[in-house]
N, C-alpha and C positions, 0 to 999 in steps of 0.2 A: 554026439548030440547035434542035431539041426534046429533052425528056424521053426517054429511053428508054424503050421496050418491057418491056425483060428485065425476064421475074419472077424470075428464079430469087431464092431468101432468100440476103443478106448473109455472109460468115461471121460467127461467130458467138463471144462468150466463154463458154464454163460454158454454153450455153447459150440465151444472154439477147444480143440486138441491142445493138450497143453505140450510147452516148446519142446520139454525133454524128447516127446514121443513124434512130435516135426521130425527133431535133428535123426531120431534111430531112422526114420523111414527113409530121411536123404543117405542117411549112411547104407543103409539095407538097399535102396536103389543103387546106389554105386558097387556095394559088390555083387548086387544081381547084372551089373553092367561090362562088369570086370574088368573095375578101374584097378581094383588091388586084388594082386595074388595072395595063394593062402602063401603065406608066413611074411608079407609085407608089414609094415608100421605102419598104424595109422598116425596123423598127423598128430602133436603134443597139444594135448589138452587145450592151453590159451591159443593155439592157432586157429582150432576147432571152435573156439569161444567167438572169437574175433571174426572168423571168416563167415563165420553162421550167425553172427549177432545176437550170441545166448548170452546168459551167466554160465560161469565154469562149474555150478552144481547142477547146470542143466546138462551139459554136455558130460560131467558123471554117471549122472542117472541115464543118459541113453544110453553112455555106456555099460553099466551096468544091467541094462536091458537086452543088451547085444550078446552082453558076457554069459547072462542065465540061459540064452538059445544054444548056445554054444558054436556061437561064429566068430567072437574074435576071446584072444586070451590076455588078460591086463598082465604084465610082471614089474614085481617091485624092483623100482628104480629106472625102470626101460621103460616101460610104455603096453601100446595097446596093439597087439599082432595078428593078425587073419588066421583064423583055424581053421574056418569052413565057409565057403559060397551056398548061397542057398539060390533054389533055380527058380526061373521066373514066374514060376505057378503058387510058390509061398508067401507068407506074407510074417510082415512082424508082430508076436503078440506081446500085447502090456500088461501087467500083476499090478498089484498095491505096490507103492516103492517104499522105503521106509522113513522119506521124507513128504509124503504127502501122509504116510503112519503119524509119524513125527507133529505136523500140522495138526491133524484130530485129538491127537492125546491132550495136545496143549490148550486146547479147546475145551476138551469135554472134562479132565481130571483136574484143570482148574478150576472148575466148579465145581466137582466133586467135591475137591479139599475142603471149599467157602463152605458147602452144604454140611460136611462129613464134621467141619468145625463147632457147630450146632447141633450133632445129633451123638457125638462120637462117645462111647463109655472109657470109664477108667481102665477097665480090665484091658478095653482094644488098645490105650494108650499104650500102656506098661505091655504089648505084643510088641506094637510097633517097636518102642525101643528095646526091645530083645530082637529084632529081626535087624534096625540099624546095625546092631552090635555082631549079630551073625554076619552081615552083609561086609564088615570090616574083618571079620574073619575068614570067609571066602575069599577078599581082596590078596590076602598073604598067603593064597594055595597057589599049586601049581593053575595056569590055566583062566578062564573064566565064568563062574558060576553066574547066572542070575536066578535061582531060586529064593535068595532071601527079598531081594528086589522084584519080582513079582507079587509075593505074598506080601509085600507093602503095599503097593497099590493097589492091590483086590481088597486087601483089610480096609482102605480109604474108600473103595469104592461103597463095599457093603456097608460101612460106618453113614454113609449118605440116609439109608434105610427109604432107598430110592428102587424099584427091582429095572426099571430101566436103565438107568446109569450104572449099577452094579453087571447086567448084562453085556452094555454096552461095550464097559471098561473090560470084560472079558471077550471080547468077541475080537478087541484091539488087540490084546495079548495073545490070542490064538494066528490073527492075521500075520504077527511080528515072526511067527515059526514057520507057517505055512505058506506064504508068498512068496516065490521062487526068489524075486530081488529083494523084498527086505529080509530073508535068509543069506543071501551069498553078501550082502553089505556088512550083517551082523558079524559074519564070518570074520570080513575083513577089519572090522573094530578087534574083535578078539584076536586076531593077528597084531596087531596094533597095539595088545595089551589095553585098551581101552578098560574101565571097570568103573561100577557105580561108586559114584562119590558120595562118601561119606558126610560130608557137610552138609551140601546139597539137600540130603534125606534127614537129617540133623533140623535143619533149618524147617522143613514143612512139618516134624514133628512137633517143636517148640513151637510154631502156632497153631497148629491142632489144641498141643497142650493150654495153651493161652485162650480159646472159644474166639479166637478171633478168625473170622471168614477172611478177610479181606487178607489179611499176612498170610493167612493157607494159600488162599488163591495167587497169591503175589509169589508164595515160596514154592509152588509147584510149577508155577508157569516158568519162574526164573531158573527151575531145574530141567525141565523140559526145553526151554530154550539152549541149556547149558549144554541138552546130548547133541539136540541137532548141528552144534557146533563141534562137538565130538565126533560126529559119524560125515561131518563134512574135512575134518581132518584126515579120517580112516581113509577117504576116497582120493585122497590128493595122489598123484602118481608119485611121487617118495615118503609117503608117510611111516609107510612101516619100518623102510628103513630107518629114518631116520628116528622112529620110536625105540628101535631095538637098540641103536645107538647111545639114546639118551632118554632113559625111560623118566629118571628122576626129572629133569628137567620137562618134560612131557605134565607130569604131577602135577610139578609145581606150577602151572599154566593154569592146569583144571581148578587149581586149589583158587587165584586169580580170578577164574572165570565164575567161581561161586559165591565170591564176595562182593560182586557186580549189582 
């Protein structure tokens, strides 16, 4: 697999290309310049941070933008290594990432919850907490399932009795399978062992249950905040290893991060 074709321009903030997609295109220039061979290292994550003056989740996500083209290969523990030059008539293309995924959901399904608090029946309640309860079931399979954890959010969304936010909230869940990088990230979460917390989803039920908006919206956002620190773990260049290592202690961190 090569670099892609597509020119068309990134979207965009205000404006202005956001950094992640700066740092891929000096990276893409450099090996259209052929500073590095295929199976070179590229430089370790914080040197890339520092010498390009990103955050280290921006210099992830190029990576991870590089890695969906199939130009360079991450491996756990090692780093990040050239697999493919792409030639000077290509260009680099950008997808949804799954932290700009990530941003939206905490945006739009934090309202939801506040909305979904006010509208939501008993019967949806007594789902949700059959699906929490699936969701801890799945957790102790081989592997990692998210089907009880989508039909939780879709149940919140359609609980709004909103058809645009019900849409909306599905058009995010379709984005999170179909976009080349927030698919190859998810991957590496489920490498990771990563899995929905229970609490987390616990917590935005209990104020569902309660008609309180405001603890919905506070326990959804504080759950959604809780992955993108999740999936900024997934991305660290030893995570997995060091997940495989120490998965219990991994837990008990997310367990911490929920009680925040």
């Amino acid at each position: 697999m090569v670099a892609t074709t597509k020119t068309d321009e990134p979207a965009t903030e205000g404006g202005t290309t956001r950094l992640y997609q700066k740092l891929a295109r000096r990276l893409f220039e450099d090996l259209v310049a052929g500073r590095y061979a295929i199976g070179d290292r590229l430089p370790a994550e914080r040197e890339l941070s520092v010498q390009h003056g990103v955050s280290r989740p921006a210099v992830r996500e190029a990576m991870i933008a590089l890695e969906v083209q199939g130009l360079i290969e991450v491996r756990i523990g090692s780093g990040a290594y050239v697999r493919a030059l792409p030639s000077g008539q290509e260009r680099p293309g950008f997808t949804v990432t799954a932290f700009e995924l990530m941003e939206a959901r905490l945006l739009v399904e934090g309202e939801a919850a506040a909305l979904a608090a006010v509208h939501i029946r008993d019967d949806e309640l007594d789902e949700l907490d059959r699906l929490v309860k699936q969701m801890a079931d799945e957790n102790r399979l081989p592997g990692v399932s998210t089907n009880a954890d989508h039909d939780f959010h879709r149940l919140i969304a359609a609980a709004t009795r909103n058809a645009v936010i019900h849409n909306q909230v599905e058009e995010m869940w379709r984005l999170r399978s179909t976009s080349p990088d927030c698919a190859l990230l998810l991957e590496k979460a489920r490498t990771a062992n990563i899995q929905p917390v229970i609490a987390e989803h616990s917590a935005v039920l209990d104020a569902l249950r309660a008609r309180d908006p405001a603890a919905a919206r506070a326990a959804m956002r504080a759950h959604l905040a809780s992955v993108i620190d999740h999936l900024l773990f997934a991305t660290e260049e030893d995570a997995v290893e060091i997940a495989r290592r120490s998965v219990a202690s991994t837990r008990a961190r997310y367990g911490r991060a929920a009680t925040l």
